[in-house]
C-alpha positions in Angstrom: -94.7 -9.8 36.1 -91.1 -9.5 37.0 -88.2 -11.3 39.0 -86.6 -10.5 42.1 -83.4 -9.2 40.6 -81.5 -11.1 43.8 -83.9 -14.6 44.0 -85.5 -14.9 40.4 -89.2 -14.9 42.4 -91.7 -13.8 40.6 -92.6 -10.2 41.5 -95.6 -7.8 40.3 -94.0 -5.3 38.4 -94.9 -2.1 40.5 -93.0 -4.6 43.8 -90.2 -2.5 45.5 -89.6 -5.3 47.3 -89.3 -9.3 47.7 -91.3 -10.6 50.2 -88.9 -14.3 49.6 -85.8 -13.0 50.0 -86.6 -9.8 52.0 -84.5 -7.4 49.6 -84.8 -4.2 47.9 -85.6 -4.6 44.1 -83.2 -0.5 43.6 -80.3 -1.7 45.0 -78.8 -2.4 41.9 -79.7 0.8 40.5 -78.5 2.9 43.3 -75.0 1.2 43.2 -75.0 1.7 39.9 -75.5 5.6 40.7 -72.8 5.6 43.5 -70.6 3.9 41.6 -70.8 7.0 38.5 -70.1 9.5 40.9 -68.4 11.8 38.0 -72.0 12.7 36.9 -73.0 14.8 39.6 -69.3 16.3 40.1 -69.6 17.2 36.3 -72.9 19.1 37.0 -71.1 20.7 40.0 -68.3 21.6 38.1 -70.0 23.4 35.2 -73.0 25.5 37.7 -69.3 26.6 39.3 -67.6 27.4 36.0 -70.7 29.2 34.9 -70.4 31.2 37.6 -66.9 32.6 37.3 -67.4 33.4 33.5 -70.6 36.0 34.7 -68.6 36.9 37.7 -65.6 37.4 35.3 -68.0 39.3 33.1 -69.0 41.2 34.8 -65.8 42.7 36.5 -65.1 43.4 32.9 -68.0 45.1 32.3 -68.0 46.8 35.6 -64.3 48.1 34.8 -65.2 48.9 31.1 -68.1 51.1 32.4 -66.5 53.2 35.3 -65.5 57.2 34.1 -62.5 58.3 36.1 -63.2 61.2 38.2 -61.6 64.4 38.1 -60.8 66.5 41.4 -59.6 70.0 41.8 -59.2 72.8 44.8 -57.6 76.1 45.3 -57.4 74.9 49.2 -55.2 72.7 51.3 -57.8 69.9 52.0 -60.0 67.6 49.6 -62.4 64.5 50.4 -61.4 61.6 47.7 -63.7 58.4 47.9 -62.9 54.9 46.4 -64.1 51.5 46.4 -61.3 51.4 49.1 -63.3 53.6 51.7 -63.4 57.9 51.8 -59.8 60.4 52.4 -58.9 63.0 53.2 -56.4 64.4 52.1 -54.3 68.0 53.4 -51.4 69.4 53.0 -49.5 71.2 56.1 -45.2 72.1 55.9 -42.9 70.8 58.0 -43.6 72.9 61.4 -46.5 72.0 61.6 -48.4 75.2 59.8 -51.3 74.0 57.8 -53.6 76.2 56.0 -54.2 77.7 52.6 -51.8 80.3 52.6 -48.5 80.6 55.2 -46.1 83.6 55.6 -42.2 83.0 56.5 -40.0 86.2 57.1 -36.8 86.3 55.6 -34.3 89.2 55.5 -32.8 90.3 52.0 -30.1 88.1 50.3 -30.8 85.5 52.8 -32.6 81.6 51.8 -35.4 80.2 53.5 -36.1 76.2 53.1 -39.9 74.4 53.4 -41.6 71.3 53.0 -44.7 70.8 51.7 -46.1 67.8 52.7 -49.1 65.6 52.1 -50.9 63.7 54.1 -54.1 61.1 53.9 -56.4 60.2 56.7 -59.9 58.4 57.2 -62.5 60.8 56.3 -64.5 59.4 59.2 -62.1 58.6 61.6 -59.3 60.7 61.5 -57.0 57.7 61.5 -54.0 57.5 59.2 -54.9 56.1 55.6 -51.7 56.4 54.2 -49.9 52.9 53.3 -53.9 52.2 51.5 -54.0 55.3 49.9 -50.3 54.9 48.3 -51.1 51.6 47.5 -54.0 52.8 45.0 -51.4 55.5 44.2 -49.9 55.6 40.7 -48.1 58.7 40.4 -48.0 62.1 41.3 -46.1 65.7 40.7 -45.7 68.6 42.4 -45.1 72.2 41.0 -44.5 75.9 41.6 -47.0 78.6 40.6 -45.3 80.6 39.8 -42.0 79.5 39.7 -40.2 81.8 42.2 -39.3 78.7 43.8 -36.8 76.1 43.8 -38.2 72.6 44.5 -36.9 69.3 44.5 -38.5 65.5 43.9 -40.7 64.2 46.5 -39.7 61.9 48.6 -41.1 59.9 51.6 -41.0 61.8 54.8 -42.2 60.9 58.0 -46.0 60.5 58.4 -46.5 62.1 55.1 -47.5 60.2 51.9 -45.1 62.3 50.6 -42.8 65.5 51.1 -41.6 68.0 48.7 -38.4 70.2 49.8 -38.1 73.6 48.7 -36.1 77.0 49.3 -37.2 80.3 48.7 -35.7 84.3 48.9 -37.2 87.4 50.2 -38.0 88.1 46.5 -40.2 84.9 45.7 -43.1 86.7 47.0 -46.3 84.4 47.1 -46.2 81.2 45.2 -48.6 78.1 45.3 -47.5 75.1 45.4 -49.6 72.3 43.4 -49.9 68.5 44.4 -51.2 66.5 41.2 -52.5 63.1 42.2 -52.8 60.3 39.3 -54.8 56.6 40.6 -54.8 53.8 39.0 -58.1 53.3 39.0 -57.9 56.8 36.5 -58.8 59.7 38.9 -57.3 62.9 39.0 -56.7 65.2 42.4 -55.8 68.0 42.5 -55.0 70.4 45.7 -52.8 73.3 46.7 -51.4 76.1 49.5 -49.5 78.7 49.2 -46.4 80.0 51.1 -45.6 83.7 51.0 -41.9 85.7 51.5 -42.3 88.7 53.6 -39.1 90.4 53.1 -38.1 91.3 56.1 -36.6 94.7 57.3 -33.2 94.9 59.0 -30.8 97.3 61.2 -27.3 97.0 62.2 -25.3 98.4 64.8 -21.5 98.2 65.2 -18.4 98.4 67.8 -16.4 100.3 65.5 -19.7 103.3 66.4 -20.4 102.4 69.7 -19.1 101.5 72.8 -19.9 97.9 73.5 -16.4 97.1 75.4 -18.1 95.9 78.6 -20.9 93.8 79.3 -22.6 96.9 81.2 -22.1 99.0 77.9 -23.7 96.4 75.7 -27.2 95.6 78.0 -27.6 99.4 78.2 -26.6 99.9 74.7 -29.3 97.3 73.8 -32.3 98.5 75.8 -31.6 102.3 74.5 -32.1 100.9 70.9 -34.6 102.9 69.0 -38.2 101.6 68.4 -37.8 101.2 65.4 -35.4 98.1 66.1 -38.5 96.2 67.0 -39.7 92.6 66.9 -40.2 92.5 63.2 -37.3 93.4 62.4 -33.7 91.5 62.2 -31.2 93.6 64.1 -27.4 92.5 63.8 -25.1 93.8 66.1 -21.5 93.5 65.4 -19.3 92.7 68.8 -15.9 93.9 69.7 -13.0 90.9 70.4 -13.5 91.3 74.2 -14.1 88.7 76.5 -17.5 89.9 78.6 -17.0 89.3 82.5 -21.0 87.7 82.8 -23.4 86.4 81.1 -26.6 88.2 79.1 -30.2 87.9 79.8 -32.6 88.3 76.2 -36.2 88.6 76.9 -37.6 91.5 75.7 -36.3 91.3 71.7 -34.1 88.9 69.8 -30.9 89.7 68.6 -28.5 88.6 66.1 -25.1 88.7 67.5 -21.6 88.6 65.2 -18.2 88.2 67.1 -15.3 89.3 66.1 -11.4 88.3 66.8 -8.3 90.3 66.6 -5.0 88.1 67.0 -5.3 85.7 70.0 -8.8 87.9 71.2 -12.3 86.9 70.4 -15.8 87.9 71.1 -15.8 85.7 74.5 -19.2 85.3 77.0 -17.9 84.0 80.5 -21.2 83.2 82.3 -24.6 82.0 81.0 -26.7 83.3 78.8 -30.1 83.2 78.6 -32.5 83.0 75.4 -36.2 83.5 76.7 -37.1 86.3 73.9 -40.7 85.3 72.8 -41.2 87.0 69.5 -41.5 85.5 65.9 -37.7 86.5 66.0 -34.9 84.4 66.7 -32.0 84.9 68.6 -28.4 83.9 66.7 -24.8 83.9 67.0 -21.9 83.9 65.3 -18.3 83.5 66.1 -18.7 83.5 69.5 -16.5 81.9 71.9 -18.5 80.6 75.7 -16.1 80.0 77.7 -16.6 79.0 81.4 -16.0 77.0 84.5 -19.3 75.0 85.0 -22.6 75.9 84.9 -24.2 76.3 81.8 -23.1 78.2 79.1 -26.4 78.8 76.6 -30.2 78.0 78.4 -32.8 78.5 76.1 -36.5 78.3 76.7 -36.9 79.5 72.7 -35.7 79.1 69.7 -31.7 80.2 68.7 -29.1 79.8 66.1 -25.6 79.3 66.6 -23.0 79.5 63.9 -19.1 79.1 63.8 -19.4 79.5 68.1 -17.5 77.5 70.8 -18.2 76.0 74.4 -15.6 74.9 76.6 -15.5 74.2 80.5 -19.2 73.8 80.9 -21.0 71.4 82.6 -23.5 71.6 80.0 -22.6 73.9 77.0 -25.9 74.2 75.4 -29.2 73.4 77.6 -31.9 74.0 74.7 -35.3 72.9 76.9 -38.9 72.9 76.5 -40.3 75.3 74.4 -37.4 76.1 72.2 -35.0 74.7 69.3 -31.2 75.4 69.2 -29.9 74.7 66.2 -26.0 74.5 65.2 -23.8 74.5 62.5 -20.0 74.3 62.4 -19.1 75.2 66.1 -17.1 73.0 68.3 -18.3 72.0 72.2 -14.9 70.7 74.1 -14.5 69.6 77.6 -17.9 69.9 78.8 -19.6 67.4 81.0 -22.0 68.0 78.2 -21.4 69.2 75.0 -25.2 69.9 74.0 -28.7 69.0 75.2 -31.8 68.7 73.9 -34.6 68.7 76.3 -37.4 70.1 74.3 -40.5 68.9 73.3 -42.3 71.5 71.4 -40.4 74.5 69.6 -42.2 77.2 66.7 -38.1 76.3 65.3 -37.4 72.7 63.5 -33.8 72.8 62.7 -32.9 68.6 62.6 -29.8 69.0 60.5 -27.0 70.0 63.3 -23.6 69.7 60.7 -20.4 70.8 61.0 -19.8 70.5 64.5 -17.1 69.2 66.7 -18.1 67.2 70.0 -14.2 66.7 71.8 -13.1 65.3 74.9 -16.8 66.0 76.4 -18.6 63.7 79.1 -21.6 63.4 76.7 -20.9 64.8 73.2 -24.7 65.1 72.3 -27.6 64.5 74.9 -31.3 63.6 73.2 -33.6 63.5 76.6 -36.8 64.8 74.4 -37.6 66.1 71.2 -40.5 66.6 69.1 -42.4 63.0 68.0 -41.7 63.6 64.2 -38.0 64.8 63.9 -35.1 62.6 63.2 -31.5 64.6 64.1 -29.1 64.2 62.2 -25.5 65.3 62.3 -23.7 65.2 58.6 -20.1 66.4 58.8 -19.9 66.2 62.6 -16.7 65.0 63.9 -17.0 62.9 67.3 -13.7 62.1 69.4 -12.6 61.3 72.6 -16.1 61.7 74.2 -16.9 59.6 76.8 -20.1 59.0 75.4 -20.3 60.5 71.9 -24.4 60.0 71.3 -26.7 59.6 74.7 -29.7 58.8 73.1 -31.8 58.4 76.0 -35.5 59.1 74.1 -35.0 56.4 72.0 -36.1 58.7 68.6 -34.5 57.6 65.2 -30.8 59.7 64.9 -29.3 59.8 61.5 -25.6 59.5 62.0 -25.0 59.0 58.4 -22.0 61.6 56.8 -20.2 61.5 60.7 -17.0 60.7 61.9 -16.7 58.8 65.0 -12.6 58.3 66.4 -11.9 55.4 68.3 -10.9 56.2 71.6 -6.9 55.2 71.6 -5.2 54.2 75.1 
């Protein structure tokens, strides 16, 4: 026999209960449990620490066991898979030309620049894996084979993981460049194209030989030139210090024109001229003085270079529209409505860097309306002053104004 642990009534000892005082004979023994509640948290605690030490375990185990990988190509593209998900990685230069091997023409004692550029996407998806794959990134390097040419530290650029700048000469003939990938998990990649020099073959023609005194002269001089001055070719012709009544048409073959100046005279066009010339040759000038009274005084549909040249009195000096690329250096655009344009959204030419120049006393010194997605434009050693407007940046691209000089318009 027992007691009713609440009453003292004698009880049967297998009685749950007390039939005197109508209570539960556990009750003690169950606030006895809820009041040791560090017993069960205890338990809890060490199912909870076991746990992490064979989770922890066997991460280290895990990590102790995995063999780094090593990858290697001769081509452009490689498929790289990590606990992070499968890339792909290529490599394509900076106008767009991917491939394993790319050719760029260049005439004798002449420098050509490139940038090789790498770039990581979703095996799967094609969508761009590049801030994960440079997080699992730990270093890389990027060389010449064989050295013929001059290359500098990558660098961020763009859309690229990375971007390596380099220049090259007519005699650097073929050399591969080589990206070399370390992760920090351990792997190794390892991938590669190649850009080739093609020296290119050149002819020049000169005033001082021929007659190129009037703008009639020079158009028939240039359509009688011999076959051999052909689209693969660069052909230079040298211009007397006359100022041309008209404007020039090029559509057939591009050339490279050099004024010239003798005391107060220089190599002067007084109407438009137009670029339309749709070869792998590009149509330059140099020294060359466009001088007019409205209108335009360049139109390009493709690419041109202009070097040490002037435009005054335009309305717009240099109209470079869809489908080409003007690039500049060191020439002056004065008085124009405006002083250059850039209406282009596609060009076969990338020429960002515009330095040098002078933008005075123009409506608009530099118009941006449309360019390609990827290019910044930038303008290092450009002087701007008393331009209405020195920058209209209506596409709303990033413009690098860093290295220019902007004067304060003074009453």
């Amino acid at each position: 026999m027992k007691k009713c642990i609440h009453c003292g009534a004698q009880l049967p000892d297998s009685a749950g209960f007390c039939p005197y005082c109508r209570r539960r004979q556990k009750e003690e023994n169950a606030r006895a449990a809820r009041a040791r509640p560090w017993g069960k948290l205890m338990v809890i605690g060490a199912v909870i620490l076991l746990a992490l030490l064979v989770w922890g375990a066997a991460a280290l185990i895990s990590r102790l066991q995995y063999t780094p990988v090593t990858l290697s190509t001769q081509s452009s593209t490689i498929h790289y898979t990590d606990r992070s998900g499968s890339y792909l990685l290529c490599l394509r230069w900076d106008d767009g030309a991917a491939g394993d091997l790319v050719s760029r023409v260049i005439s004798e004692g002449e420098e050509g620049s490139a940038v090789s550029l790498l770039y990581a996407y979703d095996a799967e998806s094609g969508e761009d894996r590049r801030a994960a794959f440079q997080r699992r990134l730990e270093s890389l390097t990027v060389t010449a084979e064989p050295e013929s040419v001059t290359l500098e530290t990558p660098t961020p650029d763009g859309g690229a993981v990375r971007g390596a700048a380099l220049t090259y000469t007519a005699e650097s003939g073929t050399s591969a460049i080589v990206w070399s990938l370390c992760m920090k998990n351990g792997d190794t990649i390892t991938l590669r194209h190649s850009l080739r020099a093609v020296k290119q073959r050149s002819f020049s023609y000169s005033y001082r030989d021929y007659d190129l005194s009037t703008l009639e002269k020079l158009e028939e001089f240039l359509a009688k030139l011999p076959s051999g001055a052909n689209a693969g070719a660069v052909t230079t012709i040298y211009l007397p210090p006359v100022q041309y009544e008209g404007g020039l048409r090029l559509t057939e073959r591009a050339f490279a024109f050099v004024g010239s100046s003798e005391g107060e005279q220089r190599t002067t066009f007084t109407d438009t001229v137009y670029v339309q010339v749709r070869t792998p040759q590009i149509v330059a000038f140099t020294g060359v003085s466009f001088l007019g009274s409205g209108g335009v005084g360049l139109s390009a549909e493709e690419g041109a270079i202009l070097r040490g040249c002037s435009f005054e009195g335009w309305d717009i000096g240099v109209d470079s529209r869809d489908g080409s690329w003007v690039a500049a250096f060191d020439c002056d655009f004065i008085a124009n409505g405006v002083g250059f344009r850039f209406n282009s959204g596609a060009s076969t030419l990338a020429s960002p860097t515009y330095s040098g120049n002078q933008f005075i006393g123009n409506g608009i010194g530099f118009q941006i309306l449309k360019t390609p997605s990827r290019e910044v434009l930038s303008f290092p050693g450009c002087r701007f002053e008393r331009n209405s407007k020195d920058i209209d940046n209506q596409s709303s691209r990033s413009v690098n104004t860093k290295g220019a000089v902007f004067v304060k318009n003074t009453a």
